[in-house]
VOGU-3710 file (C-alpha; in Angstrom, 3 decimals, decimal comma):
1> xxxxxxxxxx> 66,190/0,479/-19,928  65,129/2,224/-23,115  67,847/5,278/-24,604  65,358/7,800/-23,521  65,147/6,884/-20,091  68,929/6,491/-19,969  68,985/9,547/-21,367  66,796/11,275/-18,342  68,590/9,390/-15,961  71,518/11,157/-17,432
11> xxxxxxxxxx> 70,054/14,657/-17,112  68,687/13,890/-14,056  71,955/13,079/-12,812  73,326/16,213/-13,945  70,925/18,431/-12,139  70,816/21,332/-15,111  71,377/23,538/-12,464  75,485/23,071/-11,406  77,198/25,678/-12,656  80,110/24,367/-14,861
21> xxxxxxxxxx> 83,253/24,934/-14,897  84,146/27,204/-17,042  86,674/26,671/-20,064  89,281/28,123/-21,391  89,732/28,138/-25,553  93,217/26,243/-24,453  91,176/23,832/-23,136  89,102/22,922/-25,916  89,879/20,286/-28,362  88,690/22,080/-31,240
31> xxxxxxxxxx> 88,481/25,698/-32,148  85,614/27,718/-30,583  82,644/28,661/-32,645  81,672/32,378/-32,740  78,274/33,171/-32,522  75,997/36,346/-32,889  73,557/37,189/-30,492  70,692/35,732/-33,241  72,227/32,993/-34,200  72,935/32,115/-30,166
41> xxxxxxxxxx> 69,335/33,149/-29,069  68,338/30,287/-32,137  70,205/27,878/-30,717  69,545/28,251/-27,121  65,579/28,048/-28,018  66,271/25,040/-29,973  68,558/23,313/-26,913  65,958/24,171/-24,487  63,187/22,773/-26,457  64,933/19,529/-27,325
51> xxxxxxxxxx> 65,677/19,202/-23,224  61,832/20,017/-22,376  60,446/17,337/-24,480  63,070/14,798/-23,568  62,186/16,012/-19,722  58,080/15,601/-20,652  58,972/12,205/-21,904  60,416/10,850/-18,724  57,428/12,122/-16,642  56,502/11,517/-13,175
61> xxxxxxxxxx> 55,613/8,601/-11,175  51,614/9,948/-9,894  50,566/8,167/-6,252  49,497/4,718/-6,349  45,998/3,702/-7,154  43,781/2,167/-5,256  43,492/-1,931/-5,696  40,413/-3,018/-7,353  37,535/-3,749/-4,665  35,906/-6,604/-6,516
71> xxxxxxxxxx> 32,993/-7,764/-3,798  30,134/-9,509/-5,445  26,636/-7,709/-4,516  24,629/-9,605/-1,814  21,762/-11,522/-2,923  18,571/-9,632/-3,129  15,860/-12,481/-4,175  16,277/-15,228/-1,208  13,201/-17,408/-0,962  11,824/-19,711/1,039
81> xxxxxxxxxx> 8,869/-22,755/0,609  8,092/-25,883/2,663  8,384/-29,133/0,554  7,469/-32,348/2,373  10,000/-32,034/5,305  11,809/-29,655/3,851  12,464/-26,013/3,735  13,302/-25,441/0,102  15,505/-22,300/-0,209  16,016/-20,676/-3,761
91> xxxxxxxxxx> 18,530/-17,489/-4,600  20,083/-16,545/-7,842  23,835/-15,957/-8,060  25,115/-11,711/-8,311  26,046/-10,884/-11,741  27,889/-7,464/-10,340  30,549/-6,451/-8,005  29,774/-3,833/-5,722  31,820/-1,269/-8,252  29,398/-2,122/-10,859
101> xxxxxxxxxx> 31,934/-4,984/-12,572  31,214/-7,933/-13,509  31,336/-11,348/-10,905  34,888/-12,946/-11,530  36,123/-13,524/-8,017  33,258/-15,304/-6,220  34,359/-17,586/-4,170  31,886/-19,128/-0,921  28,219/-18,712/0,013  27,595/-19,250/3,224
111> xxxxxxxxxx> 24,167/-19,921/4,289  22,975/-18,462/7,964  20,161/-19,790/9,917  17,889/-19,066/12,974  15,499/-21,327/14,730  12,658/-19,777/17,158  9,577/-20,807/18,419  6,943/-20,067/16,161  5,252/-17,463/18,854  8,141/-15,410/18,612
121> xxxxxxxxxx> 8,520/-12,429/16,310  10,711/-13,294/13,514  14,219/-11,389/13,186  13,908/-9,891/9,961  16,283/-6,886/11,296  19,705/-7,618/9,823  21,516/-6,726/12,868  19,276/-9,003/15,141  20,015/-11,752/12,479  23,498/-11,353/12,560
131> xxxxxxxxxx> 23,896/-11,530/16,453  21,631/-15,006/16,796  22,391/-16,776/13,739  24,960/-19,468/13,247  26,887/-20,631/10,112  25,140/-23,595/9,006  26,396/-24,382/5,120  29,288/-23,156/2,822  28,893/-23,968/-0,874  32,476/-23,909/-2,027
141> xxxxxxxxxx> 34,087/-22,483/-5,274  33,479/-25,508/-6,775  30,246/-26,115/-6,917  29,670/-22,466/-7,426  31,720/-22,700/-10,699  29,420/-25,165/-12,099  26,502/-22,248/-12,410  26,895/-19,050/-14,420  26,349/-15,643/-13,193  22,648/-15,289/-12,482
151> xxxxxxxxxx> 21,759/-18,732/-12,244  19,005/-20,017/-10,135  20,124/-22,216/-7,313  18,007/-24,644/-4,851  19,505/-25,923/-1,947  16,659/-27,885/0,609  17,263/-27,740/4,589  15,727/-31,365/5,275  14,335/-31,620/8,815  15,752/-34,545/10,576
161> xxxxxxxxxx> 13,786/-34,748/13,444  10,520/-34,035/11,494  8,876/-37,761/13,190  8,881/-34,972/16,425  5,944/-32,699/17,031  9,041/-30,327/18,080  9,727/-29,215/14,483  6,332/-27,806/13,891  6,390/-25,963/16,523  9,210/-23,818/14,873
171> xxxxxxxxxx> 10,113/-21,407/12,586  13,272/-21,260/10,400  15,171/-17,933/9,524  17,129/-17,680/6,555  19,970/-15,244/5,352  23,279/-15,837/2,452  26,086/-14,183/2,224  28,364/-14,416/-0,853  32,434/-14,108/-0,282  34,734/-13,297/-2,750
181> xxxxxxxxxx> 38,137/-14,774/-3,273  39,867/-11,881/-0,211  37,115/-13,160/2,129  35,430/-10,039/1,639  31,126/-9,759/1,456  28,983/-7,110/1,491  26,687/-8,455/3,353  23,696/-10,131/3,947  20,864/-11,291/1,803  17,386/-10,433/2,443
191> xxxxxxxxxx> 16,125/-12,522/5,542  13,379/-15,213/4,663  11,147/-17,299/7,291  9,200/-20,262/7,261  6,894/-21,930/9,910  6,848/-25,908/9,177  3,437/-27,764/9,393  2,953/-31,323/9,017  1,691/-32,691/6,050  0,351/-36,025/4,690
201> xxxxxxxxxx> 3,092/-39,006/3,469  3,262/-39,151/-0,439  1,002/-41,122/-2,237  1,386/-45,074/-2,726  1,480/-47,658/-4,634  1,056/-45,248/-8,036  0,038/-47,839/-10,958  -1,306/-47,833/-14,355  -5,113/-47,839/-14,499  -5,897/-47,987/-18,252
211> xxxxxxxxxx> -4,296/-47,460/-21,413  -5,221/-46,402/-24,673  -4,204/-44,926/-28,296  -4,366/-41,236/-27,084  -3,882/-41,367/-22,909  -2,180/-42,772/-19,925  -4,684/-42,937/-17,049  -2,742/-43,317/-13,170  -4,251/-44,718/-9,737  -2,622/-44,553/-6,479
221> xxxxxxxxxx> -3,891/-44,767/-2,539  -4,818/-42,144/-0,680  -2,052/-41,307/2,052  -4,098/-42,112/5,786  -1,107/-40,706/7,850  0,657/-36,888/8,281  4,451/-37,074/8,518  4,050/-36,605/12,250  2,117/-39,846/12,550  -1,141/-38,126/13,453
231> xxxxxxxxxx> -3,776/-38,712/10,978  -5,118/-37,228/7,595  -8,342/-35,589/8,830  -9,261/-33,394/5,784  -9,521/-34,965/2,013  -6,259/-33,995/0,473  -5,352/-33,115/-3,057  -2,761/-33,849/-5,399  -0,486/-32,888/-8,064  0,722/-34,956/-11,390
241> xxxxxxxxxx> 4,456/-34,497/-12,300  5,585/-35,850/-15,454  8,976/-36,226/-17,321  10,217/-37,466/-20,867  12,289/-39,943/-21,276  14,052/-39,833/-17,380  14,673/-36,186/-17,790  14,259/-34,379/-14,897  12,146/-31,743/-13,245  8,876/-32,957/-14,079
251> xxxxxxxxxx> 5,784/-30,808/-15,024  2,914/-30,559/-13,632  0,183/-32,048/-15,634  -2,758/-30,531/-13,806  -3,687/-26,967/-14,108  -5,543/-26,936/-10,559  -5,030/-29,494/-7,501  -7,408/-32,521/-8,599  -9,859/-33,865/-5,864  -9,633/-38,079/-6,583
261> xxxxxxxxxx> -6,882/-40,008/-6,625  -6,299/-41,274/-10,666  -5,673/-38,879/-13,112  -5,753/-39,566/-16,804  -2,529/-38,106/-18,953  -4,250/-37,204/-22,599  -1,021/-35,498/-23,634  1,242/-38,420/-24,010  2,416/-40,088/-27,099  2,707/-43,581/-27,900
271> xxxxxxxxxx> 6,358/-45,410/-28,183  7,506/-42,705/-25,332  8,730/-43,265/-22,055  7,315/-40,970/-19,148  8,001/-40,502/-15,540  5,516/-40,017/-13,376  5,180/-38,491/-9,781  2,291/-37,711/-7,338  2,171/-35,406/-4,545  -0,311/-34,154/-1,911
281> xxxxxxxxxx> -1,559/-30,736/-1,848  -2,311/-29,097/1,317  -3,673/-25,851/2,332  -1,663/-24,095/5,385  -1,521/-20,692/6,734  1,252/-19,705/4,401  -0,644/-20,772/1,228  -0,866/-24,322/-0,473  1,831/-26,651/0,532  3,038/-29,892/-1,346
291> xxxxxxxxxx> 3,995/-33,371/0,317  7,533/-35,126/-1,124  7,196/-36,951/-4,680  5,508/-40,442/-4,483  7,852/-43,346/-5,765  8,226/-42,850/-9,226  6,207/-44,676/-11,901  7,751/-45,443/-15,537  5,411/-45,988/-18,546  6,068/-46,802/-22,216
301> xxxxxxxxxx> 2,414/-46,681/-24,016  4,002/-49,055/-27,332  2,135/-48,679/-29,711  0,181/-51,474/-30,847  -3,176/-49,998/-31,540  -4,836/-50,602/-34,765  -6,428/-47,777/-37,392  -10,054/-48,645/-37,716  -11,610/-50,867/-40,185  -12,531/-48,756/-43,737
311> xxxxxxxxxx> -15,937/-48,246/-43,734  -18,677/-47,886/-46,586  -16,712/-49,665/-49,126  -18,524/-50,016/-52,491  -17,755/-52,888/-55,683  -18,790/-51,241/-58,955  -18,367/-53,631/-61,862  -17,822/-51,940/-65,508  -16,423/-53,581/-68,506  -13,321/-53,122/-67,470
321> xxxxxxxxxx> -12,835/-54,938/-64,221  -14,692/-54,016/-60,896  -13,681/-50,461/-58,969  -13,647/-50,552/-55,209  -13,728/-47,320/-52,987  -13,987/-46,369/-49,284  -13,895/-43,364/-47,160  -10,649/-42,617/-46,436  -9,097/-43,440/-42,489  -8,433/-40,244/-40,681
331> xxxxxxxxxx> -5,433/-41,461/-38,358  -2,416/-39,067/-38,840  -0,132/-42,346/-38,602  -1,769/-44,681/-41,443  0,276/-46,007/-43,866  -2,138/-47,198/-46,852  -4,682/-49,965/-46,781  -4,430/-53,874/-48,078  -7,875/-55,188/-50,327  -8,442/-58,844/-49,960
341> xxxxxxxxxx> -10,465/-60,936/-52,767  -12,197/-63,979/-52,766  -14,435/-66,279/-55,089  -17,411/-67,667/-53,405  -15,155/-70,420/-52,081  -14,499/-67,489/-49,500  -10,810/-68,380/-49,546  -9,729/-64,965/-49,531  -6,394/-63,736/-51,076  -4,284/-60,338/-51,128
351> xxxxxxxxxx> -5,095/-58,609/-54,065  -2,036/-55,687/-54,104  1,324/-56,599/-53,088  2,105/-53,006/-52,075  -0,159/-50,982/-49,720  -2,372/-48,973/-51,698  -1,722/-45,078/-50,805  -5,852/-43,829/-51,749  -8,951/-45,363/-50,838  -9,809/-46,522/-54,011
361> xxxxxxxxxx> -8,844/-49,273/-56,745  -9,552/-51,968/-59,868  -9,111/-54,878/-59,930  -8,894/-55,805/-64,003  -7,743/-59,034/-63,217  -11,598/-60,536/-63,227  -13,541/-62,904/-65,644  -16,821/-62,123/-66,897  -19,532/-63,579/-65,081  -17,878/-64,405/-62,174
371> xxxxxxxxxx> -18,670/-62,761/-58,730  -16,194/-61,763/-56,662  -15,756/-60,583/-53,116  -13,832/-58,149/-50,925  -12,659/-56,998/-47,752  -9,915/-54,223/-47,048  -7,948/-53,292/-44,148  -6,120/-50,075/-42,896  -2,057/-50,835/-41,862  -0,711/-47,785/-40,211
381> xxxxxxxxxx> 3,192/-47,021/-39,669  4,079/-49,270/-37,234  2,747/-52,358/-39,476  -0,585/-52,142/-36,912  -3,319/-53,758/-39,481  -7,130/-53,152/-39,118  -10,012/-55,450/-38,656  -11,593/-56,351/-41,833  -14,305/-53,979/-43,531  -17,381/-54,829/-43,949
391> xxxxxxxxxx> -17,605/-57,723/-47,181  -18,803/-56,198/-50,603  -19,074/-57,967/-53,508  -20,121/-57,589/-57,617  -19,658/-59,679/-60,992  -18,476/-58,700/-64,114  -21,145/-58,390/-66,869  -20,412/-61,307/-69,210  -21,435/-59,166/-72,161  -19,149/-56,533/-71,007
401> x> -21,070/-53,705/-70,779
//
């Protein structure tokens, strides 16, 4: 306890207000102090001003305030899409409390569903909702921790008894409610629906059909059954996923659904690794619908593939030695170029023990009179070397012009 507030407690205590007894000069242990009526009216102001602000100081304890109702808003952009034989649900988590705070006490989503026959009117009303639907998963605090505030979350309802016609005769109703750490909510979500259809069985056997310096071309077989076990009446479509380097989710490499089943991947780069997926396209009364992934396929285009050969090289002899040029290679990955000489035993030799940066040199090392001939070829940076150019050859004038 601070002096002050011993100090109201004291006055407090007193009351202010009992009259005192009052004193007689005898029993004072000093002499008594004579005042006039200024100098008392002074001093009484001064007392009662000292007493006011000591009084102001204490204060008074107000009512007590209302706890803090920290309730995280209810989800507001629930969605809902089939995926093979699944309904694939998507939400982002509440940034606010219902007080306009931010999220710190989030605790459980719970996830509420219906199931109806497809001919009945879905219950979109809250209140209807709320009287048919059951609990069906809680995301704990957990999991939830792992995402930040106004993260986008998937969770997939995977239809177990999907091999049944019974499924697609359905339709699934979806609310979420988000509880904070008092087992409060304020609410449900917005109600999403889906009706399931049956839809073709991933592709197979995806493979490799070609490769070259600048694409990746795939091949797979045509799925001939639905997930139902009826069969594929109408040609399907498909969809090319691709990742880097086992990172997942893939993108889709096709702008539109392609009709055939190969595709061929001109993006990729050589010495990568990619991941690819395939998956079936089909168009339902709620809009195009895709099939499950197709076992993945890994590929690793190395790269092994030569620059081109130089072409139009020239041997111009002078007195000097004999010049060689060629039109430049136009790969963005060559490294410089090796020239090759021979006498016309044909036993050819590397001229320049480093690779030559331009398309051009001299070779001064010649005699006069004696022909010589050349080849060059193109190394890029992985060591790759060229075919041999096209054979030139000239002599050196013996009189040295």
């Amino acid at each position: 306890m601070t002096g002050n507030e011993r100090l109201c407690r004291s006055l407090r205590a007193s009351g202010l207000s009992k009259p005192e007894r009052k004193q007689s000069s005898t029993d004072l242990p000093y002499p008594p102090i004579r005042l006039n009526d200024s100098t008392l009216k002074v001093f009484l102001l001064s007392a009662l001003s000292v007493i006011s602000s000591l009084l102001t100081g204490c204060g008074n304890v107000g009512p007590p305030l209302p706890p803090l109702i920290q309730i995280p808003v209810p989800v507001s952009d629930l969605a809902v899409r089939q995926f093979g034989k699944s309904a694939q649900l998507s939400w982002s988590l509440p940034k606010l409390n219902t007080d306009g705070s931010a999220v710190s006490t989030l605790t459980t989503l719970e996830i509420y569903r219906v199931a109806s026959d497809r001919s009945q009117p879905a219950p979109l009303d809250s209140k209807l909702f709320a009287q048919s639907a059951q609990l069906w998963k809680s995301i704990p605090k957990e999991v939830l921790a792992t995402y930040p505030p106004g993260e986008k979350l998937v969770f997939s309802d995977t239809f177990q008894d999907s091999e049944s016609h019974e499924v697609f005769q359905r339709s699934f109703h979806y609310a979420i409610k988000v509880i904070n750490n008092k087992k409060q909510g304020a609410g449900l979500s917005n109600i999403v629906s889906i009706a399931v259809f049956p839809l073709p069985n991933p592709p197979e056997n995806l493979r490799v059909a070609s490769l070259g310096e600048q694409h990746i071309e795939l091949i797979w077989d045509v799925p001939a059954l639905n997930s139902d076990g009826t069969s594929v009446t109408a040609p399907p479509q498909f969809n090319v996923y691709r990742s880097i380097d086992r990172q997942p989710p893939g993108t889709r490499l096709n702008q539109a659904p392609i009709n055939e089943n190969r595709f061929k991947d001109e993006s990729s780069e050589l010495g990568k690794t990619y991941s690819y997926t395939v998956r079936v396209v089909v168009e339902t009364p709620s809009g195009l619908v895709e099939s499950e992934d197709s076992q993945g396929l890994e590929v690793m285009n190395a790269d092994t593939y030569p620059p081109k050969p130089p072409v139009e090289v020239a041997a111009i002899s002078s007195g000097q030695g004999i010049s060689l040029v060629w039109l430049p290679n136009t790969e963005p990955d060559l490294a410089g170029y090796w020239v090759y000489r021979s006498r016309p035993d044909k036993q050819f030799q590397r001229l320049n023990e480093q690779l030559l940066a331009t398309a051009s040199t001299i070779d001064k090392s010649v005699e006069k009179g004696q022909t010589y001939f050349y080849r060059v070829k193109a190394v890029d940076l992985k060591g790759n070397e060229s075919e041999f150019s096209e054979e030139v050859s000239d002599a050196v004038d013996p009189l040295g012009k």
